[in-house]
C-alpha positions in Angstrom: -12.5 -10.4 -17.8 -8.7 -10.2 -17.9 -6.6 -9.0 -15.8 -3.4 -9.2 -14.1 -3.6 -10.8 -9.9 0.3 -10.0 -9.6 -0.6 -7.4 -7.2 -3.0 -9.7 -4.9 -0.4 -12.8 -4.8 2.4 -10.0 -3.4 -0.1 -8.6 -1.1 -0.5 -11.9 0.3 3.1 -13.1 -0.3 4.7 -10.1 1.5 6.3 -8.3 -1.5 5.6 -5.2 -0.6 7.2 -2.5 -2.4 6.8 1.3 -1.4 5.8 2.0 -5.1 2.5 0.0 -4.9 2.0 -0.5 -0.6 1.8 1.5 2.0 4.0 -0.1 5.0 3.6 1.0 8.6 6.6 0.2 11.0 4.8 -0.7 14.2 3.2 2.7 16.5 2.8 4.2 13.2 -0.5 5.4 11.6 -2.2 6.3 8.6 -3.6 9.9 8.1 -5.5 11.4 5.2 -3.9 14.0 2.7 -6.2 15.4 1.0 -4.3 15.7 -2.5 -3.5 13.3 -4.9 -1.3 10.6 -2.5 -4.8 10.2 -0.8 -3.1 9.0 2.7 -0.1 9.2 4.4 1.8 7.6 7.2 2.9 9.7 10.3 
């Protein structure tokens, strides 16, 4: 099957844009939406 692994070698690279990764600064946490952007941070 093809595909495209760009987004698994910047998950484990550490280019993490906002566009595709959620980043938490430390103390914060992830909550659930409950619309279309699924989660949040808070």
């Amino acid at each position: 099957m093809k595909g495209d692994i760009g987004l698994i070698k910047r998950l484990i690279d550490g280019g993490w844009d906002s566009k595709d990764f959620l980043v938490l600064d430390p103390g914060e946490k992830i909550t659930a939406t409950y619309d279309e952007g699924i989660i949040s941070k808070t």
